[in-house]
Structure formats: C-alpha cells, structure tokens
N, C-alpha and C positions, 0 to 999 in steps of 0.2 A: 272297784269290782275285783281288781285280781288278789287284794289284798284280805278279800273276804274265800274266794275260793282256796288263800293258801290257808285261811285260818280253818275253812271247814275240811279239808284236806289234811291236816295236820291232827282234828279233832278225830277224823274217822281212823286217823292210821294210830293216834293211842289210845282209841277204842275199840277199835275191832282186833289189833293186834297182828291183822295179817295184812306184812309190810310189803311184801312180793307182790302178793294177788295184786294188788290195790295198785304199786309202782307199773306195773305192767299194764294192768288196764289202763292208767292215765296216758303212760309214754303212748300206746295204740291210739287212744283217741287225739293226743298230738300230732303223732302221723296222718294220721286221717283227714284231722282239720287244715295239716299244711299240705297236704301233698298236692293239692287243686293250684297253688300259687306257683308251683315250676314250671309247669307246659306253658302257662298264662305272662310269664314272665321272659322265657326263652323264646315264646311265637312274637314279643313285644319287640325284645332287639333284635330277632331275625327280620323283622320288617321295618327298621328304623336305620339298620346298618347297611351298609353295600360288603355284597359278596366278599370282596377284599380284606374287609376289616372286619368279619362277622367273630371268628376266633377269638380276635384280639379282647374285643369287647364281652365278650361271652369267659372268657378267662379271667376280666376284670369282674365282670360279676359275680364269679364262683371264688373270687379270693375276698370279694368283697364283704363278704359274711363272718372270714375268721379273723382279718385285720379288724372288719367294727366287732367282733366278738373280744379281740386283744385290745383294745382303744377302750372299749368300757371295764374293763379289768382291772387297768391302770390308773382311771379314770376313779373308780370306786376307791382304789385305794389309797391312793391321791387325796380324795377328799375324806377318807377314814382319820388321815396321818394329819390331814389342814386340819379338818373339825373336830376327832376323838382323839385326836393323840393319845393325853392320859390314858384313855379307856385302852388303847392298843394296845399299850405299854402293862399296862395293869392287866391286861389278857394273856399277855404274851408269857410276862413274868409266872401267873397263875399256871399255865401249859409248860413250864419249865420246872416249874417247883412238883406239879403232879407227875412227872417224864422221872425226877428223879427221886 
C-alpha cells in the first residue's frame, strides 16, 4: 500500500509540477492523521505508571522516536553496505566525479 501511494505521489508531483502545493498538503494531512496517537499514548502511561516514575517513563517515550528514528538509519545502511555495496560505491564514485 504505501509503495503505491509514494509512486502516485511521485507521479502527481512530475505532473502537476507544483512541488510545494502538493509537499505541504501531504505533510498537513500527516499531521492530522498522527496527531490523535499523542494524547491516546500519554493518557496510556499516565495510568500504567505511579506518580513517581511518570516523567521518567514519559521521557523515555519522547526519546524513543529519535533513537528508533537513528537505529533504522544505521540500519538501512548497514544493509545498503551488506547487500549493494558495489552499487554504493558506484553511486558514491558517480556524486564525486559530478561534484568535480
């Protein structure tokens, strides 16, 4: 599924040409679709944790987004470098030779 909305996404923005409009309405309706998942998420450990430790755990959640955000990063290219190497290397060489 998501593979097809990035391809029809991809087709509208070098068809219609207007790359802003389009980025802007999408990021808005991402907004919109996540924003129901915070209160739903924070009312879950406010009533799972004791008073005491509510911070702690509520601080582990909001860091827990950019650590898995750095973990698949690493991740990704991790397995770029295991599986495509050449490809990397042949990319990489390509972006050097157009740079100079």
């Amino acid at each position: 599924m998501a593979s097809i909305l990035v391809g029809i996404f991809g087709v509208v923005l070098l068809e219609t040409g207007k790359f802003r409009s389009v980025l802007i309405i999408v990021w808005a309706l991402n907004g919109f679709f996540q924003s129901p998942g915070g209160p739903g998420s924070y009312s879950t450990i406010a009533r799972w944790t004791p008073n005491k430790q509510r911070g702690r755990w509520l601080g582990i959640w909001n860091v827990s987004h950019n650590i898995g955000g750095a973990v698949a990063g690493v991740l990704a290219l991790w397995g770029q470098m295991y599986f495509l190497m050449e490809m990397f290397l042949g990319c990489l060489l390509f972006l050097l030779l157009l740079h100079f």
